[in-house]
DSSP file (Angstrom, degrees, kcal/mol; ACC not computed):
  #  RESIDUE AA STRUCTURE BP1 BP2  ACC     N-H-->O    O-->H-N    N-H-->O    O-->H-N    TCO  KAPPA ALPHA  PHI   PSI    X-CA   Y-CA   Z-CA
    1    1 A X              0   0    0      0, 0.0     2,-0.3     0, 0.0   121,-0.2   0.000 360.0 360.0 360.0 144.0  111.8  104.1  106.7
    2    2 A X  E     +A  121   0A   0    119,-1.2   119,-2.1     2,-0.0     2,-0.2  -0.891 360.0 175.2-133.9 163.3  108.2  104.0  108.1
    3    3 A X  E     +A  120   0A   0     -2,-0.3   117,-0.2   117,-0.2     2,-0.2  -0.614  18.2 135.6 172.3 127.3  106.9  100.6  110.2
    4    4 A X  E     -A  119   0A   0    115,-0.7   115,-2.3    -2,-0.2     2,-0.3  -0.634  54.5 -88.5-145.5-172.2  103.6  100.5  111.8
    5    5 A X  E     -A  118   0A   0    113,-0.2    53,-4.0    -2,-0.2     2,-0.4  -0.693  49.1 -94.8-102.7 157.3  100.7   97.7  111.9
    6    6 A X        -     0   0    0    111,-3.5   110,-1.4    -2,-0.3     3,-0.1  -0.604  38.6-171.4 -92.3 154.3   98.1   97.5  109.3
    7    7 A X  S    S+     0   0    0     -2,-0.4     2,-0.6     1,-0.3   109,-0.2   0.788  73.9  13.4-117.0 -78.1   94.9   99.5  110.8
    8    8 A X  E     -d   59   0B   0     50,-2.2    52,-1.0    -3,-0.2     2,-0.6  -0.859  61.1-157.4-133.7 148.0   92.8   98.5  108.2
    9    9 A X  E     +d   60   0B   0     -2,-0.6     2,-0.4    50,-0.2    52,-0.2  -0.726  25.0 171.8-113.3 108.6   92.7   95.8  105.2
   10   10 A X  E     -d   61   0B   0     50,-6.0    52,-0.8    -2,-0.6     4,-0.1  -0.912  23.7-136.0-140.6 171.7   90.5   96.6  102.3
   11   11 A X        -     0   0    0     -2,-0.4    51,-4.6    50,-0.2     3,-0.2   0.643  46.1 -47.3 -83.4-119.6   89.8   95.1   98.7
   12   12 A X  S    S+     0   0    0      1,-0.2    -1,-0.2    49,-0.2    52,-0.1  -0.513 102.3  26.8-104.7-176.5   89.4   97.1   95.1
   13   13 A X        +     0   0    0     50,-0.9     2,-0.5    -2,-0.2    -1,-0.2   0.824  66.5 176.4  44.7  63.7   87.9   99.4   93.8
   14   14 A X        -     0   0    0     49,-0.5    52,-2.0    -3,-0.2    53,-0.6  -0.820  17.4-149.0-103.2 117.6   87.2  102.0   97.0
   15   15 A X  B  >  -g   67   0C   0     -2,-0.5     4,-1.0    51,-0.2    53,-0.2  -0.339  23.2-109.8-101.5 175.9   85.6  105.3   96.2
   16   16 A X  H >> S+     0   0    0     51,-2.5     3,-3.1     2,-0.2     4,-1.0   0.833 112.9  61.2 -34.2 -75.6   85.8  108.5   97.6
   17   17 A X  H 34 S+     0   0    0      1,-0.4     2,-0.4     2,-0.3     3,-0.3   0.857 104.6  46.6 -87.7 -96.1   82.5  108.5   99.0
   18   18 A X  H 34 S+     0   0    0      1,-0.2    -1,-0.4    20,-0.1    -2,-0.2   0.722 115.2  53.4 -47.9 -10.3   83.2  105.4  101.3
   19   19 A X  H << S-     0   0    0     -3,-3.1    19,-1.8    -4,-1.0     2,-0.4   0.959 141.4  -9.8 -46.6 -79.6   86.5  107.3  102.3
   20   20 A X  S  < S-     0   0    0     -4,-1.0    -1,-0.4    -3,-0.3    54,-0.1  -0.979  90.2-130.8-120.0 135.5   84.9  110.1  103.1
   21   21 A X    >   -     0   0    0     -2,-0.4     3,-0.7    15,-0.2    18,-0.0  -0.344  19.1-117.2 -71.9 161.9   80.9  110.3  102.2
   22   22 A X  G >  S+     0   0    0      1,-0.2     3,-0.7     2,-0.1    -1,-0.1   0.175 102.1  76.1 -91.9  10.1   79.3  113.0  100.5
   23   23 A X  G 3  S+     0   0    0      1,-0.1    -1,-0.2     2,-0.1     3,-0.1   0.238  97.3  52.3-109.3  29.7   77.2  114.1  102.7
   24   24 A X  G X   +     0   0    0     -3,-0.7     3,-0.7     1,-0.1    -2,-0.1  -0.007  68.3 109.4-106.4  24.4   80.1  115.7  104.4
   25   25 A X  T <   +     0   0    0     -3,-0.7    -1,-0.1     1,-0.2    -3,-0.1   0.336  62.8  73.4 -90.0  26.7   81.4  117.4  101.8
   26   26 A X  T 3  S+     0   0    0     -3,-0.1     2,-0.7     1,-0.0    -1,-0.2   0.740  87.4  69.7 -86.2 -15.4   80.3  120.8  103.3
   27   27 A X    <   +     0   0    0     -3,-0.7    -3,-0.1     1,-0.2    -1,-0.0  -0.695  57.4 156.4 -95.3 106.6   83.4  120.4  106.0
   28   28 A X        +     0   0    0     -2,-0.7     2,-0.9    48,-0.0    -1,-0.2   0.522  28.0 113.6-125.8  -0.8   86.4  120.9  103.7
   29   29 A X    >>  -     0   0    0      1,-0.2     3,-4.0     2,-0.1     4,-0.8  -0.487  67.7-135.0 -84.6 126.5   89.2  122.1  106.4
   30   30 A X  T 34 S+     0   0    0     -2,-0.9     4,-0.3     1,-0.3    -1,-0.2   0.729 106.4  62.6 -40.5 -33.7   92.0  119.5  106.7
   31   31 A X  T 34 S+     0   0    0      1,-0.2    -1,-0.3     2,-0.1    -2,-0.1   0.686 112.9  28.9 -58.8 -29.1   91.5  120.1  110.4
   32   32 A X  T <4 S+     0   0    0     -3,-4.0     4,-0.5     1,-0.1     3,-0.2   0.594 100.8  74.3-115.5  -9.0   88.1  119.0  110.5
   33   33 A X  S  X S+     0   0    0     -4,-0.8     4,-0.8     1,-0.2    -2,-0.1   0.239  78.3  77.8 -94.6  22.9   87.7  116.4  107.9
   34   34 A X  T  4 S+     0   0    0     -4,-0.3    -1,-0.2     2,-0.2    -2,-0.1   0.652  84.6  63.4 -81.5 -14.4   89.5  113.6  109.7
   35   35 A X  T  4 S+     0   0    0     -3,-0.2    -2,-0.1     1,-0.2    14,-0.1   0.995  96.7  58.4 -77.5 -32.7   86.8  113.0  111.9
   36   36 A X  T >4 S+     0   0    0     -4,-0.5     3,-0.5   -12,-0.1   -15,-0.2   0.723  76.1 137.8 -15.5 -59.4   84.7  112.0  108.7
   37   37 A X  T 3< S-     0   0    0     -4,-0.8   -17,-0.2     1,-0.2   -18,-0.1   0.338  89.1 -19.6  -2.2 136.1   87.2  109.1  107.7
   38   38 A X  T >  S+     0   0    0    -19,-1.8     7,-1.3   -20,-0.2     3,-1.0   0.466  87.3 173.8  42.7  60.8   85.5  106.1  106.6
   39   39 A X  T <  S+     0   0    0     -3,-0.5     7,-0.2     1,-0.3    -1,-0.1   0.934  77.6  53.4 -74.3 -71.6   82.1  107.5  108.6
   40   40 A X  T 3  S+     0   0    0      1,-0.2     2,-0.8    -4,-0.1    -1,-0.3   0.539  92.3  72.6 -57.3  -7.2   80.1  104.8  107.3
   41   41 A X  S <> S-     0   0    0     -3,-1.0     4,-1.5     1,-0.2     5,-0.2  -0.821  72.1-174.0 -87.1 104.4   82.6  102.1  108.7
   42   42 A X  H  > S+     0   0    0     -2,-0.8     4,-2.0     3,-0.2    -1,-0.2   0.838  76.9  49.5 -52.8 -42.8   81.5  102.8  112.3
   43   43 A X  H  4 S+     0   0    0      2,-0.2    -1,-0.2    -3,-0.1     5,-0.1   0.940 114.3  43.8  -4.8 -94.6   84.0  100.6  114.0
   44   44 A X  H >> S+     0   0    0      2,-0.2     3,-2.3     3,-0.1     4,-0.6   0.874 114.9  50.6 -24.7 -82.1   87.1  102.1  112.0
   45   45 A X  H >X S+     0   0    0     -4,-1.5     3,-3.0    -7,-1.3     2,-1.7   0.659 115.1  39.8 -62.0 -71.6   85.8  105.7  112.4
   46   46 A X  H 3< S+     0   0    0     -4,-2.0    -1,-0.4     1,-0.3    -2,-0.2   0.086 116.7  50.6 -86.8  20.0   85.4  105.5  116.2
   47   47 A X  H <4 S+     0   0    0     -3,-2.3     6,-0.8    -2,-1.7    -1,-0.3   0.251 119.8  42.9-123.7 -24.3   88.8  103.2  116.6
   48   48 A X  H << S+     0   0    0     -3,-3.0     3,-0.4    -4,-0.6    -2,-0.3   0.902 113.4  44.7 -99.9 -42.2   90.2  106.1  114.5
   49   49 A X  S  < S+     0   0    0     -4,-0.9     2,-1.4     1,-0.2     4,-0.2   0.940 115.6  50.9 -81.5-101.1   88.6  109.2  116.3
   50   50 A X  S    S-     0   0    0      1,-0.2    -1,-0.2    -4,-0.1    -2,-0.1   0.406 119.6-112.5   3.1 -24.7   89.5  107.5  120.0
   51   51 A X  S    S+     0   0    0     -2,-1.4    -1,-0.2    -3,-0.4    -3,-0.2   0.376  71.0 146.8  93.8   2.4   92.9  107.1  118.8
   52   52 A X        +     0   0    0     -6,-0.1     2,-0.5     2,-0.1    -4,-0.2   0.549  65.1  52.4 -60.1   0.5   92.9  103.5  118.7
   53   53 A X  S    S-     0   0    0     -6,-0.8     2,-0.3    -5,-0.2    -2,-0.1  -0.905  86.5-138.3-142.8 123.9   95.0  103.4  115.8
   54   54 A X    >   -     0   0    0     -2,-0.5     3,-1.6     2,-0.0    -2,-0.1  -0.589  28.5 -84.4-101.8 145.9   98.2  105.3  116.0
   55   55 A X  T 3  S+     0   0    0     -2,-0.3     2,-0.3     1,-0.2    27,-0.2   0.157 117.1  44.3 -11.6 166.7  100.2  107.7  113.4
   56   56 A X  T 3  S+     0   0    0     26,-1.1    -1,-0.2     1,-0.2    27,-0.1   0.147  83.4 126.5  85.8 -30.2  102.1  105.1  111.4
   57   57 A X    <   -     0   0    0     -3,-1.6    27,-1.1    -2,-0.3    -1,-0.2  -0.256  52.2-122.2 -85.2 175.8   99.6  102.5  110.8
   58   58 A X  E     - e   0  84B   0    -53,-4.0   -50,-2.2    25,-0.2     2,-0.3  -0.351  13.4-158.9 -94.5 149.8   98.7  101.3  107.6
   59   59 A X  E     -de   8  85B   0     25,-0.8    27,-1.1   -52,-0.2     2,-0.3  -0.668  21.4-158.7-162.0 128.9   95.6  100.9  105.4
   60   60 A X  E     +de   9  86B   0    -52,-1.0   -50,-6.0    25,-0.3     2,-0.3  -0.694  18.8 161.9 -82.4 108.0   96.0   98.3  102.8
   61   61 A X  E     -de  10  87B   0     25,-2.1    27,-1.7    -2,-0.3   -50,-0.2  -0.965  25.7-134.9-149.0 157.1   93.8   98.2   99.5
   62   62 A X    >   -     0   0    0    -51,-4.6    27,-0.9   -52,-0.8    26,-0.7   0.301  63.4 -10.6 -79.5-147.9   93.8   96.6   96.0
   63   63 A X  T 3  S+     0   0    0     25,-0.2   -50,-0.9     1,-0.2     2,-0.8   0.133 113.6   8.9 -22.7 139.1   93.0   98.1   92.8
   64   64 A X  T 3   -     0   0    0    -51,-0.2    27,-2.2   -52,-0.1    -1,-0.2   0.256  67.9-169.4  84.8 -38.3   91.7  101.4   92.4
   65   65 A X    <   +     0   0    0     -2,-0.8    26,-0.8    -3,-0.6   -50,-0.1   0.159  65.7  11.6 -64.9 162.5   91.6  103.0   95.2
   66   66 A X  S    S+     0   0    0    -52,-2.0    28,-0.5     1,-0.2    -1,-0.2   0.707  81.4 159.9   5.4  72.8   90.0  106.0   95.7
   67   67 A X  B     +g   15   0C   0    -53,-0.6   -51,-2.5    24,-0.1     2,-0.4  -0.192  40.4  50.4 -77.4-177.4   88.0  105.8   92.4
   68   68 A X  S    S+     0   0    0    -53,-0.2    25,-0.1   -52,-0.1    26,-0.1  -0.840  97.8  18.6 108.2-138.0   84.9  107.9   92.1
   69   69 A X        -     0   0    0     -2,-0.4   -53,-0.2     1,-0.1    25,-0.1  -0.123  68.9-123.9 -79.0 159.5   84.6  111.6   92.8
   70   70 A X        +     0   0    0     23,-0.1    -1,-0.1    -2,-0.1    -2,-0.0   0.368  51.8 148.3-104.2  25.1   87.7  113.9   93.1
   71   71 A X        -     0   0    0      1,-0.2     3,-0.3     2,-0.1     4,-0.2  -0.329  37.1-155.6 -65.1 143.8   87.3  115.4   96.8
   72   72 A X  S  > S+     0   0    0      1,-0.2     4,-0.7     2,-0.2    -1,-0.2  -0.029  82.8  79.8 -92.7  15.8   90.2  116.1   98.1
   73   73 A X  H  > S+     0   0    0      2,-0.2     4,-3.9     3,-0.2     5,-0.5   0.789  88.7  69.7-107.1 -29.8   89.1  115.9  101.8
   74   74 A X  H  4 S+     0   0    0     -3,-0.3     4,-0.3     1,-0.2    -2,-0.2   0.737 107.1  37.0 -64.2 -22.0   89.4  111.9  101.1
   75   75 A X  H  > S+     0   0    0     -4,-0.2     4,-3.2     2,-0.1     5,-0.3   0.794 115.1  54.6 -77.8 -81.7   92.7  112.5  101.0
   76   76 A X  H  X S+     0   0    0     -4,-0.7     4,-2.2     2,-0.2    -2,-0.2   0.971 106.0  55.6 -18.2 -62.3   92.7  115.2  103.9
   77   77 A X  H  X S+     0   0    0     -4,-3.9     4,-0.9     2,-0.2     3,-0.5   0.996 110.2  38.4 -75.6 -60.9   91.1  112.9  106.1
   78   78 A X  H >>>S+     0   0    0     -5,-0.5     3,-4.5    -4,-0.3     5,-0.6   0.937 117.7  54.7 -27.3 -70.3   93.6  109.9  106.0
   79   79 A X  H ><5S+     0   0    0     -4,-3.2     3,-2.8     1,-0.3    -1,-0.3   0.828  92.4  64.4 -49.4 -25.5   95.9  112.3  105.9
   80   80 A X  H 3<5S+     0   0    0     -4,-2.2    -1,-0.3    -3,-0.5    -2,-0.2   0.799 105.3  47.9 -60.4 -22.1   94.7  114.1  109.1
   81   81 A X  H <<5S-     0   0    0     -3,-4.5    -1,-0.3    -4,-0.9   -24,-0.3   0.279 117.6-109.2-104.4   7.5   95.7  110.5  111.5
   82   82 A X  T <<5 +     0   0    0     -3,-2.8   -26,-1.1    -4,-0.6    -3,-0.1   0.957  62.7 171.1  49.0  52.7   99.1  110.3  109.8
   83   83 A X      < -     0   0    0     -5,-0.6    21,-0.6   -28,-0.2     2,-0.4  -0.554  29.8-143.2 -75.6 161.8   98.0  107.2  107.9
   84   84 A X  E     -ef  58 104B   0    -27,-1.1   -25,-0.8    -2,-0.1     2,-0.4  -0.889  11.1-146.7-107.8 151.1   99.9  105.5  105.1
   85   85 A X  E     -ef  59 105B   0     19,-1.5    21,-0.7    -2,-0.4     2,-0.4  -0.973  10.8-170.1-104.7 134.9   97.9  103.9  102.1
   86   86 A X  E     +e   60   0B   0    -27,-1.1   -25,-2.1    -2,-0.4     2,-0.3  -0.951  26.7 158.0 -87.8 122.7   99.5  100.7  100.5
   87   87 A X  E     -e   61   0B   0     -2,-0.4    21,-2.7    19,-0.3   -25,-0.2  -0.986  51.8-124.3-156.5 149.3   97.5  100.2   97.7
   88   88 A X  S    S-     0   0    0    -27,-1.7   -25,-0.2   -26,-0.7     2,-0.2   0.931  95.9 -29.3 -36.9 -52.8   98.0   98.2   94.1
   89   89 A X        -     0   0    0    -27,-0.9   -24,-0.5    -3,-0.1     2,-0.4  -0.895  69.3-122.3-161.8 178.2   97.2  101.3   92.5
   90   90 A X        -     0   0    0      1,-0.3   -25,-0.3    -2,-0.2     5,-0.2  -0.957  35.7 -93.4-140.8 120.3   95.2  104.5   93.1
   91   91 A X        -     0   0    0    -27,-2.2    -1,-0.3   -26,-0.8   -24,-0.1   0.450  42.3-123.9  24.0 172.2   92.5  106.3   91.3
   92   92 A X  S  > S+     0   0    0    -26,-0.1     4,-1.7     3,-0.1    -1,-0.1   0.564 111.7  41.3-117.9 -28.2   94.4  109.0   88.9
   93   93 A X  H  > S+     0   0    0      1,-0.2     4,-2.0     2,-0.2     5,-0.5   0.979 114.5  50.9 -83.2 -41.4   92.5  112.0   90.5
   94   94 A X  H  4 S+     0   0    0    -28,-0.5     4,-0.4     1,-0.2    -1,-0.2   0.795 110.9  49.5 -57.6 -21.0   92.7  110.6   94.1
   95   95 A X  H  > S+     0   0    0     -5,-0.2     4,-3.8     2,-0.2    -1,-0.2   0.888 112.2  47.0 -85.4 -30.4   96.7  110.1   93.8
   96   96 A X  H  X S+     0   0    0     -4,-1.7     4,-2.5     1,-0.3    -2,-0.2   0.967 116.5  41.6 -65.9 -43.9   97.2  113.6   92.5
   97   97 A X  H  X S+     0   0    0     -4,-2.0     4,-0.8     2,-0.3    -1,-0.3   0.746 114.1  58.3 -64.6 -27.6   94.8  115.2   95.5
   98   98 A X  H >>>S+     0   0    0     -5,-0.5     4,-3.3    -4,-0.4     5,-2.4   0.983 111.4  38.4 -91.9 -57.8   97.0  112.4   97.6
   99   99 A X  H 3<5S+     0   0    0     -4,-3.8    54,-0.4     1,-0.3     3,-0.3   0.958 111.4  58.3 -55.7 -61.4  100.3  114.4   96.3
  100  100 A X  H 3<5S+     0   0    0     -4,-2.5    54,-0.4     1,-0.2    -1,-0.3   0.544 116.7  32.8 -54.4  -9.7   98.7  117.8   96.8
  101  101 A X  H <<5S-     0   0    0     -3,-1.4    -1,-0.2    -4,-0.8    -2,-0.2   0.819 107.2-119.4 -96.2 -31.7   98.0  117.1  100.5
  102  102 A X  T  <5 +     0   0    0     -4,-3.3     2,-0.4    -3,-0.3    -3,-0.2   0.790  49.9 165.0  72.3  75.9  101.1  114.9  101.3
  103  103 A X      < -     0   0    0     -5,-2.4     2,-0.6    -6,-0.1    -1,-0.2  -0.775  38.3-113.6 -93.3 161.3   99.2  112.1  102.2
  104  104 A X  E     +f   84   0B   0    -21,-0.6   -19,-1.5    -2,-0.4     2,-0.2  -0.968  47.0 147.4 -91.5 114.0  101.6  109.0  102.3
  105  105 A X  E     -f   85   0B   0     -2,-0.6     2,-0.3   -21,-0.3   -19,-0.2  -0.719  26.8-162.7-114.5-164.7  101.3  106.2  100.0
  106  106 A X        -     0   0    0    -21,-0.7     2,-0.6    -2,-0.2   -19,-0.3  -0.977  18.1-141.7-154.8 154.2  102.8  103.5   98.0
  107  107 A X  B     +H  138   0D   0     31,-0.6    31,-2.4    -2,-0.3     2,-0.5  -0.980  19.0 177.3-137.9 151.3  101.9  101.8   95.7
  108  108 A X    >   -     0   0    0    -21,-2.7     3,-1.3    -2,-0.6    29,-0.2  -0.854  17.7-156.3-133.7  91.1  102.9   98.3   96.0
  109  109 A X  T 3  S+     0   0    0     -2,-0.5     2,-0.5     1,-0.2    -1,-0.2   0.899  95.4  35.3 -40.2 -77.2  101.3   96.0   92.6
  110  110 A X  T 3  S+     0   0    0     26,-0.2    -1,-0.2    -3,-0.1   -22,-0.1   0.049  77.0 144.8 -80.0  30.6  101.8   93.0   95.0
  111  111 A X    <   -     0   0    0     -3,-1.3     2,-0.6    -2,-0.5   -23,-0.1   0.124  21.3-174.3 -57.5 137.4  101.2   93.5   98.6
  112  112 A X        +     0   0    0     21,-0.1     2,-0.3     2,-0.0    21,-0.1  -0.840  24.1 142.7-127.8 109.0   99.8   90.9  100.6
  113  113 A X        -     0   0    0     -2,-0.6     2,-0.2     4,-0.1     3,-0.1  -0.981  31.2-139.8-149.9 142.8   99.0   92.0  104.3
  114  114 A X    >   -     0   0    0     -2,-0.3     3,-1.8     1,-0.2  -108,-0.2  -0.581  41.8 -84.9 -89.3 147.5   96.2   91.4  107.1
  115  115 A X  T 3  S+     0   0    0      1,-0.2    -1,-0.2    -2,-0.2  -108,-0.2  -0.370 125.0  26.5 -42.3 141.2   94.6   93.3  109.4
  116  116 A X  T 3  S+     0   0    0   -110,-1.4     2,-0.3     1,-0.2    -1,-0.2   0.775  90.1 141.7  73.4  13.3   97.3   93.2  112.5
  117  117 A X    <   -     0   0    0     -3,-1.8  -111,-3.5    13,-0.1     2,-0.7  -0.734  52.4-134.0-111.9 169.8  100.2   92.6  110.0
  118  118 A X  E     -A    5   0A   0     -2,-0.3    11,-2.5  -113,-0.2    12,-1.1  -0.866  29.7-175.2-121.7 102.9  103.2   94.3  110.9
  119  119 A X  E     -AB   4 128A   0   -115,-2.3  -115,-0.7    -2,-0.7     2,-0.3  -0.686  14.0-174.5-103.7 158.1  104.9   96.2  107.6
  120  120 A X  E     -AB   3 127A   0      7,-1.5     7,-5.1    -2,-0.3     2,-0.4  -0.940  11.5-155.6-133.3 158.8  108.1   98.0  107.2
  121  121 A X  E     +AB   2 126A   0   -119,-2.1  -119,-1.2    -2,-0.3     2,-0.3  -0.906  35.5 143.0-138.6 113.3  108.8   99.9  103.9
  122  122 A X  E >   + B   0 125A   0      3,-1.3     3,-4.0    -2,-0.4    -2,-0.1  -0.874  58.2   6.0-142.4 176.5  112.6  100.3  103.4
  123  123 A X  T 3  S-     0   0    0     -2,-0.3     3,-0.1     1,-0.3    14,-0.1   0.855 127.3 -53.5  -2.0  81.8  114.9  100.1  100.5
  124  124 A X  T 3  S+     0   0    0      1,-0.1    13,-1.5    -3,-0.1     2,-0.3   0.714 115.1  84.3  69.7   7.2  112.3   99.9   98.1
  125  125 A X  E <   -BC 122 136A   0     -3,-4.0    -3,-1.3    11,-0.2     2,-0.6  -0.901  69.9-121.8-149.4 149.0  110.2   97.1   99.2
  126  126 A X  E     -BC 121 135A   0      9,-3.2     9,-2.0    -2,-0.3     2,-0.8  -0.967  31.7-148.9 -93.2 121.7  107.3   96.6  101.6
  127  127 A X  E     -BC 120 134A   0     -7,-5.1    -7,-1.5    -2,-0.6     2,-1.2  -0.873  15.9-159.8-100.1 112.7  108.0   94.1  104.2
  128  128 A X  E  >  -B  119   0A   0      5,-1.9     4,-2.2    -2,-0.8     5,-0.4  -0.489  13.2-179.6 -25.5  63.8  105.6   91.8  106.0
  129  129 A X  T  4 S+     0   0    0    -11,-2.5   -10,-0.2    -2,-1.2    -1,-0.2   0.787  75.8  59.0 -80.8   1.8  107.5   91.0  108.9
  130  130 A X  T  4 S+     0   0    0    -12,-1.1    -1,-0.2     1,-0.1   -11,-0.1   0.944 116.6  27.0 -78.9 -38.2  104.8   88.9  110.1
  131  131 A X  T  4 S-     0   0    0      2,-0.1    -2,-0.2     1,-0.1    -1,-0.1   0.608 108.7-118.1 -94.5  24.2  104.6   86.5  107.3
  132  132 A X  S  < S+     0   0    0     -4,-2.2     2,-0.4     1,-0.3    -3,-0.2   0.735  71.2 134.3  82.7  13.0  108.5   87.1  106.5
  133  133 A X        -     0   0    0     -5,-0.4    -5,-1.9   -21,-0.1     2,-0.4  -0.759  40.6-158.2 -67.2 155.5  107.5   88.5  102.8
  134  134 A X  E     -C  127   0A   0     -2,-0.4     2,-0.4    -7,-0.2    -7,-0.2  -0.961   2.2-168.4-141.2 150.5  108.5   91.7  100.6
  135  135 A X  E     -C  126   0A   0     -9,-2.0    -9,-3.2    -2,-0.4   -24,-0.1  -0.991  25.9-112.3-141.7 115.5  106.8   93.1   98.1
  136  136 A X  E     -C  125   0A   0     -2,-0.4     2,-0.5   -11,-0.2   -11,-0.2  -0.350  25.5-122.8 -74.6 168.9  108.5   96.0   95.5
  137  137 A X        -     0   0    0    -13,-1.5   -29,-0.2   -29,-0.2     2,-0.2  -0.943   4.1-144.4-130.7  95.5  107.5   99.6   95.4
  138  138 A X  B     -H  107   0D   0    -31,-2.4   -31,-0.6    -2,-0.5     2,-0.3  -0.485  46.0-148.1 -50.2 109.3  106.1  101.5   91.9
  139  139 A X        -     0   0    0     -2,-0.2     2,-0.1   -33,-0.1     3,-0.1  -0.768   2.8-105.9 -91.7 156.7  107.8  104.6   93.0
  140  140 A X        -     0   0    0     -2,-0.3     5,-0.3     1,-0.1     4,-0.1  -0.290  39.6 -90.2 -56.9 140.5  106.8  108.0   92.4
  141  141 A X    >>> -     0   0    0      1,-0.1     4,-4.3    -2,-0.1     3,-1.5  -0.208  46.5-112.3 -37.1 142.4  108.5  110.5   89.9
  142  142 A X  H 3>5S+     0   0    0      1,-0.3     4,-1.1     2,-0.2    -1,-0.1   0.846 114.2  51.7 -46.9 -42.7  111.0  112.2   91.9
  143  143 A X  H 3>5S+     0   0    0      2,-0.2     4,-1.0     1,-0.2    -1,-0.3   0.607 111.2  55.0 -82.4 -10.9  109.2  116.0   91.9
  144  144 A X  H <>5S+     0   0    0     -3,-1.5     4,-2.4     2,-0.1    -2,-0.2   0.810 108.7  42.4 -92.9 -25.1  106.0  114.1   93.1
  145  145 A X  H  X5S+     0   0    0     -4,-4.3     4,-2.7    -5,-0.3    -2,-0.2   0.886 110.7  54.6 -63.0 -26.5  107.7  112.6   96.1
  146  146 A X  H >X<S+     0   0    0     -4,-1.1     3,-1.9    -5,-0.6     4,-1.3   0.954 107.6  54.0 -58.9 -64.0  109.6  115.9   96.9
  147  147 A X  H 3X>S+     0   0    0     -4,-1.0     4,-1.8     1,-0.3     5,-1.1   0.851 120.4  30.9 -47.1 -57.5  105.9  117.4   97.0
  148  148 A X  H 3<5S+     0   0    0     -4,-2.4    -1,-0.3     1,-0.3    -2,-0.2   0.842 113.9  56.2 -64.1 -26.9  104.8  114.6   99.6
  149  149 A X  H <<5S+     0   0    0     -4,-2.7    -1,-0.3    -3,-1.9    -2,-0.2   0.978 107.6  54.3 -84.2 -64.8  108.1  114.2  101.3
  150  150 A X  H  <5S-     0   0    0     -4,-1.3    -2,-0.2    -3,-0.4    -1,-0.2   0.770 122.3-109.1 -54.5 -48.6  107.4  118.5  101.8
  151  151 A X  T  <5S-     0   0    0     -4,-1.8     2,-0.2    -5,-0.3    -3,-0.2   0.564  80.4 -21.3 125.6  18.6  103.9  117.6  103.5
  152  152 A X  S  ><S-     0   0    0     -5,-1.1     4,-1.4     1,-0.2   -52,-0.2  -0.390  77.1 -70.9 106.0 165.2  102.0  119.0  100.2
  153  153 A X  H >> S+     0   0    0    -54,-0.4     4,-1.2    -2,-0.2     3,-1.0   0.869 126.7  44.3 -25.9 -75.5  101.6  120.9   97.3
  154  154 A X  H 3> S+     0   0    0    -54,-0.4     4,-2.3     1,-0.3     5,-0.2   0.919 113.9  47.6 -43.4 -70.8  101.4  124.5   99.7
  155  155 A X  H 3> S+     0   0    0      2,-0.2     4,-2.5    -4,-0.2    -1,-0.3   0.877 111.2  61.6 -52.2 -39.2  104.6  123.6  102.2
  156  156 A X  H X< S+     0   0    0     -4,-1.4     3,-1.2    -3,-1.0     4,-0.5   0.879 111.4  31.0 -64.9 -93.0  106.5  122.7   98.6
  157  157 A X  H 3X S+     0   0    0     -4,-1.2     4,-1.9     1,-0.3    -1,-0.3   0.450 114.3  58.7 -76.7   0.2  106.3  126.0   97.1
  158  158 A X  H 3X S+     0   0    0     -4,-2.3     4,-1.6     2,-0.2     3,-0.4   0.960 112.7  44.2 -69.8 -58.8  106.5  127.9  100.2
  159  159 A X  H <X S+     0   0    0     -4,-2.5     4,-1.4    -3,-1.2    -2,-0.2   0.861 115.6  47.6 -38.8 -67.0  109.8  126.1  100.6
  160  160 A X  H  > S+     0   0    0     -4,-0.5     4,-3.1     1,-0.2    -1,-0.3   0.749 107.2  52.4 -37.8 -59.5  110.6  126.7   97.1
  161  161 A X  H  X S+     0   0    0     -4,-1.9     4,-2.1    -3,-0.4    -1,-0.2   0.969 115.5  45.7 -54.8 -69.4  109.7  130.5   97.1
  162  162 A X  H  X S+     0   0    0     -4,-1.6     4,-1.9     1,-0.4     5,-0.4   0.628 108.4  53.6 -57.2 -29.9  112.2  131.0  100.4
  163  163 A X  H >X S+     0   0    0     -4,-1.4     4,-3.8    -5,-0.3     3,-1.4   0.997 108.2  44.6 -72.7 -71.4  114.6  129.3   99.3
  164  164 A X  H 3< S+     0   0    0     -4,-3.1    -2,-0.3     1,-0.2    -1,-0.2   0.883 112.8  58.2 -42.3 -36.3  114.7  131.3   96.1
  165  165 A X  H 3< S+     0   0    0     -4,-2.1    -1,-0.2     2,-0.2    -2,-0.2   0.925 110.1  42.9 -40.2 -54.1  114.4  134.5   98.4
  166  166 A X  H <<        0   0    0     -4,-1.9    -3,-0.2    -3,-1.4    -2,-0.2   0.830 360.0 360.0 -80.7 -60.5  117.4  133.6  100.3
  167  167 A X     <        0   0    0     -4,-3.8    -3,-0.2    -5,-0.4    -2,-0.2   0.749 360.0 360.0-105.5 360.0  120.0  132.5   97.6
């Protein structure tokens, strides 16, 4: 069960490149590409870099998102603030980079949420508790959650390997 506020509310279609821009794709270590985040929103990134938005919170998007290019630091960089993504749907290369970092997302076809709105995601459903609505959850295949649920791709098959070591 996760439940934060929504951080930031945005429509379709959002590419990499306003995720993270490309003329930061020489900075590729998960350590360093959060400060990058959404660089061209100045706001955001300095409400996110200040701390003004804390693990847990949300960002909320339509269709698409993270079409475009397939860097994987757009992914990285979310992931790097312990965001969740809510999103209609996601890009096909950006959800697979999403699974290989363990970023957290959802994808929720009918979410409706505001900047300032106050979500919980339990038994399958997103809730709104501010405007008292719930919204169901496309869930992932089971072996792609494990991977996210693991924190990524790397912590999964390290887990995997030891495990096999051990029994």
């Amino acid at each position: 069960m996760a439940q934060g506020k929504v951080a930031l509310k945005l429509g379709n279609d959002i590419s990499t490149d306003i995720i993270y821009p490309g003329r930061f794709m020489a900075t590729v270590l998960p350590t360093e590409t959060p400060e990058y985040a959404f660089a061209d929103d100045g706001e955001f990134n300095q409400r996110l870099i200040s701390k003004q938005v804390p693990p847990g919170s949300f960002i909320v998007a339509g269709d698409n998102f993270g079409c475009g290019s397939s860097r994987e630091q757009a992914a990285s960089c979310i992931k790097g603030y312990g965001l969740t993504v809510v999103a209609r749907n996601f890009a096909r290369i950006f959800l697979q980079n999403s699974i290989n970092v363990g970023l957290q997302m959802i994808i929720c076809p009918d979410i409706e949420a505001g900047e300032g709105d106050e979500l919980e995601v339990r038994e399958g459903k997103v809730w709104n508790l501010t405007s008292g609505n719930f919204y169901a959850i496309e869930a992932l295949p089971q072996a792609r959650q494990a991977i996210i649920d693991a924190g990524g791709l790397i912590p999964y098959a390290r887990r995997l390997l030891q495990e096999r070591a051990v029994g």
